[in-house]
C-alpha positions in Angstrom: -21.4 9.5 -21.0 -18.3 7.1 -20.0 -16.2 8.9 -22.1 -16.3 12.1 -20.2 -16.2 10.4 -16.9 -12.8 8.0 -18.1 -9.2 9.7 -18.6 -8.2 9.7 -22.1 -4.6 10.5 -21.2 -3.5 7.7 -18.8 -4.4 4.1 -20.5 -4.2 1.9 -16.7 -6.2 4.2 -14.7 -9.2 4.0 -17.9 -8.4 0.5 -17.4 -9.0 0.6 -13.3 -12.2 2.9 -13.9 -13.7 0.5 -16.1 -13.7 -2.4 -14.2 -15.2 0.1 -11.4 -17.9 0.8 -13.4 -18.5 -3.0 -13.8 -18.2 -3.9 -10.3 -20.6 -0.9 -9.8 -23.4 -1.8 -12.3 -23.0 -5.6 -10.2 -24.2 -3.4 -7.1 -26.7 -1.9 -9.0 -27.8 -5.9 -9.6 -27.6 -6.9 -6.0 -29.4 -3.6 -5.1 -32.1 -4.8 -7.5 -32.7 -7.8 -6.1 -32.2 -6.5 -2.5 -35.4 -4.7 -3.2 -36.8 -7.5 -5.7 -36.6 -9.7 -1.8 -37.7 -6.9 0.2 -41.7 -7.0 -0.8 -42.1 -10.8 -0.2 -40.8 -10.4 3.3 -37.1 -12.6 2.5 -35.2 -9.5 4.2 -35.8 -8.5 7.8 -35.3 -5.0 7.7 -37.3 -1.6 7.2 -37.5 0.8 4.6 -35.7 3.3 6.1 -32.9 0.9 7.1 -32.6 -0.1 3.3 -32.5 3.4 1.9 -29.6 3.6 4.5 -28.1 0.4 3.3 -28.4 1.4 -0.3 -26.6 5.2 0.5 -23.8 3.7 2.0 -23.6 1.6 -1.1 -23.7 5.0 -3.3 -21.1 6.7 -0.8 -18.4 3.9 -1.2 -18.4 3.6 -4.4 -18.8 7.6 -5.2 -15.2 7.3 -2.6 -13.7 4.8 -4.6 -14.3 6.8 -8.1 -12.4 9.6 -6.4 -9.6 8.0 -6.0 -9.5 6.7 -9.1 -10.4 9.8 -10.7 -7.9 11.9 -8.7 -5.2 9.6 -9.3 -5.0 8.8 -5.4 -5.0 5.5 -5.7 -1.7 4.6 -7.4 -0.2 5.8 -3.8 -1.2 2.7 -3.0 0.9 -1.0 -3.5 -2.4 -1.9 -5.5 -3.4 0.8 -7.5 -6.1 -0.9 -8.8 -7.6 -1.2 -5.3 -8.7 -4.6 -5.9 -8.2 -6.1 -2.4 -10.3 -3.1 -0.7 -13.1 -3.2 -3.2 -13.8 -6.7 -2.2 -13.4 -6.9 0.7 -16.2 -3.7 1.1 -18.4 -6.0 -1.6 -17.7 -9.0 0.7 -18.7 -7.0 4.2 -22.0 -5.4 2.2 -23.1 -9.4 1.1 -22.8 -10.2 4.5 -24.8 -7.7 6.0 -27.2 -8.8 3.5 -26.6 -12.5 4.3 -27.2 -11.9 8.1 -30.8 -9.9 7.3 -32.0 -12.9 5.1 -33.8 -16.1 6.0 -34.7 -18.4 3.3 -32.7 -17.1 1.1 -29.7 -17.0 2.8 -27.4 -20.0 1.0 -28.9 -18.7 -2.4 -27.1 -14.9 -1.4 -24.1 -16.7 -1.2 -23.4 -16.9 -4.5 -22.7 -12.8 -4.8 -19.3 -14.1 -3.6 -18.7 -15.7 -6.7 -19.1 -12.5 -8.7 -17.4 -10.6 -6.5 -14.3 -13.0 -6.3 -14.2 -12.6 -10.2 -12.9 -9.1 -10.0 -9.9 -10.2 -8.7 -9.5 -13.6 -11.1 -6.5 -12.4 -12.9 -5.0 -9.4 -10.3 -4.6 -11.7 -7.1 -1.6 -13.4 -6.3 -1.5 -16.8 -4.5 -1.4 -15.0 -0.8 -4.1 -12.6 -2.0 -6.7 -15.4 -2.7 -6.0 -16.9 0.9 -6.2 -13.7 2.8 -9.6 -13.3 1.2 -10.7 -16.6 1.7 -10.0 -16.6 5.1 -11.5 -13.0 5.6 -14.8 -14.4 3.7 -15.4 -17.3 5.9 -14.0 -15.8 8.8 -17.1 -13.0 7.9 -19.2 -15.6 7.2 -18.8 -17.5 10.4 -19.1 -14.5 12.4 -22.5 -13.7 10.7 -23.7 -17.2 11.7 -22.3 -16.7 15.3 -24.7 -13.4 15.4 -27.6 -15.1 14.3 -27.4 -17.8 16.8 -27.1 -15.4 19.5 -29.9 -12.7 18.2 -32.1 -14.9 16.4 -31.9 -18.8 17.2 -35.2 -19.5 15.5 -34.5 -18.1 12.4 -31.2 -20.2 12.1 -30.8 -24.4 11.9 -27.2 -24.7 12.8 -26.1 -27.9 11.5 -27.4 -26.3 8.0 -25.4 -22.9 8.4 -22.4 -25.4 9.3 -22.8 -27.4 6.2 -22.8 -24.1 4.3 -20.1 -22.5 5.9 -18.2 -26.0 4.9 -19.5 -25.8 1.7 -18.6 -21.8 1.2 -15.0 -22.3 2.2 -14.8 -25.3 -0.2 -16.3 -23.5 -3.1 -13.9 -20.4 -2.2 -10.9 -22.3 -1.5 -11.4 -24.4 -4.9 -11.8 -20.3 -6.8 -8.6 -19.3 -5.2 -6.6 -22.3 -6.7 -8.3 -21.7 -10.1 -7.9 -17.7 -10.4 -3.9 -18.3 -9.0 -3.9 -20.7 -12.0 -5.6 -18.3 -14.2 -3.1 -15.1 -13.1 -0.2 -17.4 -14.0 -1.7 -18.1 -17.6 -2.6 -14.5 -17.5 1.6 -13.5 -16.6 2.9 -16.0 -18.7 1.0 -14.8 -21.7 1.9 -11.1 -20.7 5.8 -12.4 -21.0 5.2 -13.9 -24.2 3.9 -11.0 -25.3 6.2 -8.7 -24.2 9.1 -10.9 -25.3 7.4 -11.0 -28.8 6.3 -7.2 -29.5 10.4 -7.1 -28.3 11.3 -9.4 -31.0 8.9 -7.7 -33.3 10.9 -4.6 -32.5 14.3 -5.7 -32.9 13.5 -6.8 -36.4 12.2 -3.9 -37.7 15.1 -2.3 -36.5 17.5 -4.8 -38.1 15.1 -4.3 -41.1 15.7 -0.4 -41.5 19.5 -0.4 -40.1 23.2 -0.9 -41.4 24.7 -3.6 -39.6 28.2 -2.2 -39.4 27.1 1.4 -38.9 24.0 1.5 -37.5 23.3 4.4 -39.6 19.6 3.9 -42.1 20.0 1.3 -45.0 19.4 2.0 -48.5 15.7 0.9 -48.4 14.8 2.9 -45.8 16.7 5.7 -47.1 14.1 5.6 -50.3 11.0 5.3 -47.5 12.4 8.6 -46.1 12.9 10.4 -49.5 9.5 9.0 -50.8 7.5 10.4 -47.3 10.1 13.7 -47.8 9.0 13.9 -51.4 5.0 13.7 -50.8 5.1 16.2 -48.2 6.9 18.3 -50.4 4.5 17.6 -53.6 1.6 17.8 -51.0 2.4 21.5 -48.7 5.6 23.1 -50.5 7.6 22.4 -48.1 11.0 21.7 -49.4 13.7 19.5 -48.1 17.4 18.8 -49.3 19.6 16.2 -49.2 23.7 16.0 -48.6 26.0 12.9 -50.2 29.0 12.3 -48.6 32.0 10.1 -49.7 35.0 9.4 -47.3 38.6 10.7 -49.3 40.5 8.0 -50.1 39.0 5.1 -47.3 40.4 2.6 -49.2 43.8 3.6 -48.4 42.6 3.2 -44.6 41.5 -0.1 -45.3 45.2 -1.2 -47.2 47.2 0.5 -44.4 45.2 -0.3 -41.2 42.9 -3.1 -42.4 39.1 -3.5 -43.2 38.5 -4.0 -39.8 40.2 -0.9 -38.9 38.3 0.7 -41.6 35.2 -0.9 -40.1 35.4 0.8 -36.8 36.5 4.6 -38.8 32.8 4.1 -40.6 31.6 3.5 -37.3 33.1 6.6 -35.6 32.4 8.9 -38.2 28.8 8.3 -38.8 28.4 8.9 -34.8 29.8 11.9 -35.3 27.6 12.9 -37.8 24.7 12.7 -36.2 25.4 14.7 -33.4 25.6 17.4 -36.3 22.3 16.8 -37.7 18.7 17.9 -36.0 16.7 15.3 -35.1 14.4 15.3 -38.1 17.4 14.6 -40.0 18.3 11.8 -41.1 21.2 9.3 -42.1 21.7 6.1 -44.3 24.2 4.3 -45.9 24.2 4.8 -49.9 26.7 2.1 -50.2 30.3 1.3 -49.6 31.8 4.6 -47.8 28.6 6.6 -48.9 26.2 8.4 -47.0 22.7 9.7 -47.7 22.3 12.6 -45.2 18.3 14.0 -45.5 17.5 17.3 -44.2 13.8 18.2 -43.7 12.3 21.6 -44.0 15.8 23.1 -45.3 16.6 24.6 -48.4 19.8 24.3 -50.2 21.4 27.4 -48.6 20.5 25.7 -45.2 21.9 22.1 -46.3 25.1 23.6 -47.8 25.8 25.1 -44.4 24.8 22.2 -42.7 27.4 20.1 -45.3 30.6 22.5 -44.2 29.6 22.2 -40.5 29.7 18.3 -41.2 33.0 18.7 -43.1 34.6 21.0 -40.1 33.9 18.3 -38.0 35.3 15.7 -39.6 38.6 17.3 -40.2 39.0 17.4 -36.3 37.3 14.2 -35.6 39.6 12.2 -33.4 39.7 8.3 -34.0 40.4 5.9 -30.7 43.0 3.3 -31.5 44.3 5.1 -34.6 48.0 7.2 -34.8 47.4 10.9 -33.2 48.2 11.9 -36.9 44.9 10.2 -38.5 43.0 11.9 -39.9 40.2 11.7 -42.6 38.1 14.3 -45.1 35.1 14.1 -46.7 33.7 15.3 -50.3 29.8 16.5 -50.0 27.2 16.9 -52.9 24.0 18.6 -52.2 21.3 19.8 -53.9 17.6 20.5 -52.9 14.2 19.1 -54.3 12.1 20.3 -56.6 8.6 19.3 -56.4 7.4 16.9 -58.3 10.3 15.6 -59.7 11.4 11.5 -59.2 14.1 11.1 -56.1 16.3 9.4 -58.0 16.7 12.5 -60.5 17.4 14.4 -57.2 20.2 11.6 -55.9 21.8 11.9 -59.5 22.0 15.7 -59.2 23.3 15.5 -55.8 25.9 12.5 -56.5 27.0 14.9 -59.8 28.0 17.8 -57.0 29.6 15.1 -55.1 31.9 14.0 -57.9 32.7 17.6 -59.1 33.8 17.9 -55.3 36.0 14.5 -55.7 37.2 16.4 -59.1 38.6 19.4 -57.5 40.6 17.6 -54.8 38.4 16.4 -52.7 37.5 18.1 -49.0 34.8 19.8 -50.7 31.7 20.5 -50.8 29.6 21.3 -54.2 26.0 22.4 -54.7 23.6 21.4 -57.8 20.5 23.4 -58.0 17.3 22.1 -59.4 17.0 23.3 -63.0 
């Protein structure tokens, strides 16, 4: 039944709804014992008066699952409303405080489960402010029963308690400010770690130098290409380009030089690619280009509007005159079939291209 009343979409307000839900089934508790007192005669008040009680419970906590539910809440600096929640829990134990007898130091300890809601979302500040509005509640409950009924109340024993209650509260502050630091402190470490995690794998599955895919992950792609393709039909093609004579750019300008053309040119290809494209490095000044869902009409186009670019491509720090080509080799899959057959047909077309002058581009089909 949760599940219907919890958003699926937004992961921090399910979060904030279910700790509602458990601070309402602990209301549900003190209502059950509120009723569990009411037949011996520990709480002076009527039935109707309880009924009231107990719909005022059900009203504030039907308000607060609005908010939550209707997103209202994250208007607020604390969107998980924890400060108002217990402070209404702390002002409905009171009322129940100031109606008991006997029982009145025992109903005290509701304050411990309610100042556990806020054990790892208070700062510092927080804890205090409550504290002081707890026993300042608390006080002021005594107060009232000295005035209204002076011979249900032994003073020096409320005293002690209040004593007591701000001790206990003060000592629960210290410890939950302690336990939200652990609690941030771990939150940093993980952060810090998941970013770690992340900037390996992305070491892992990138060229250094160009940033572009590296040869295992180039395989990866092909493999998850290639099962799609064996799996639904769908057939994808793949385009290998080799840069016209780069080492002369290295002997003239230097490998660094050369470095920084690799660089430039593989940024440029991928603003002509789609996004389910992909690009690695093959090796040396070779480049893997993978397009999905294309056949080899579509990839050949795709090759010449690659080649185009290049021609015009612009290189900062380089002679006005620069200027570099490309040879291309494509070919499609054909299902079934190992990638590395389909890499050999396409690096084939990408020699015949080298063959006939370069600045070309040559298609292989399947046979």
């Amino acid at each position: 039944m949760l599940k219907h009343l919890i958003p699926k979409d937004d992961p921090k307000q399910a979060l904030r709804l279910r700790r509602f839900f458990i601070a309402s089934a602990s209301y549900l508790m003190w209502m059950v014992l509120i009723v569990y007192c009411y037949y011996p005669g520990f709480i002076r008040l009527s039935k109707g008066w309880t009924a009231l009680a107990f719909g005022m419970i059900i009203l504030v906590n039907i308000l607060f699952y609005i908010l939550l539910r209707t997103g209202l809440n994250k208007r607020f600096s604390d969107p998980s409303l924890t400060m108002f929640q217990m402070t209404t829990a702390a002002l409905f134990v009171m009322v129940a405080i100031y109606f008991t007898d006997e029982i009145r130091g025992i109903m005290l300890l509701a304050y411990i489960v309610t100042i556990l809601f806020g054990i790892f979302r208070f700062t510092l500040g927080q804890y205090i402010r409550f504290t002081l509005f707890s026993v300042a509640t608390y006080a002021f409950v005594i107060l009232l029963l000295q005035i209204n009924h002076p011979d249900k109340i032994n003073f020096q024993i409320e005293l002690l308690q209040l004593i007591i209650f701000a001790s206990v509260l003060t000592w629960f502050s210290m410890l939950g400010n302690y336990l939200s630091g652990l609690r941030e402190k771990l939150s940093l470490t993980n952060y810090n770690l998941k970013t770690a995690l992340n900037t390996i794998q992305d070491l892992a599955i990138h060229d250094d130098l160009t940033q572009a895919y590296n040869r295992r992950h180039m395989y990866e792609e092909l493999l998850r290409e290639k099962a799609l393709a064996d799996r639904s039909g769908i057939i994808f093609s793949i385009t290998l380009i080799d840069l016209d004579f780069f080492k002369q750019v290295n002997d003239t300008y230097g490998h660094l030089k050369g470095d920084d053309v690799l660089k430039h040119l593989i940024h440029s290809i991928g603003r002509e690619i789609r996004e389910i494209d992909s690009v690695s490095r093959y090796g040396g000044e070779e480049f893997l280009i993978i397009m999905g869902n294309t056949d080899i009409k579509g990839a050949e186009e795709g090759a010449l509007r690659i080649k185009k670019a290049v021609e015009n491509l612009k290189f900062p720090g380089f002679p006005e005159s620069f200027a570099i080509t490309i040879s291309a080799g494509v070919t499609s899959y054909k299902p079934v079939e190992p990638v590395e057959k389909m890499i050999d047909r396409a690096d084939k077309a990408l020699y015949k291209a080298k063959a006939a002058g370069r600045n070309q581009v040559f298609v292989k089909h399947p046979e």
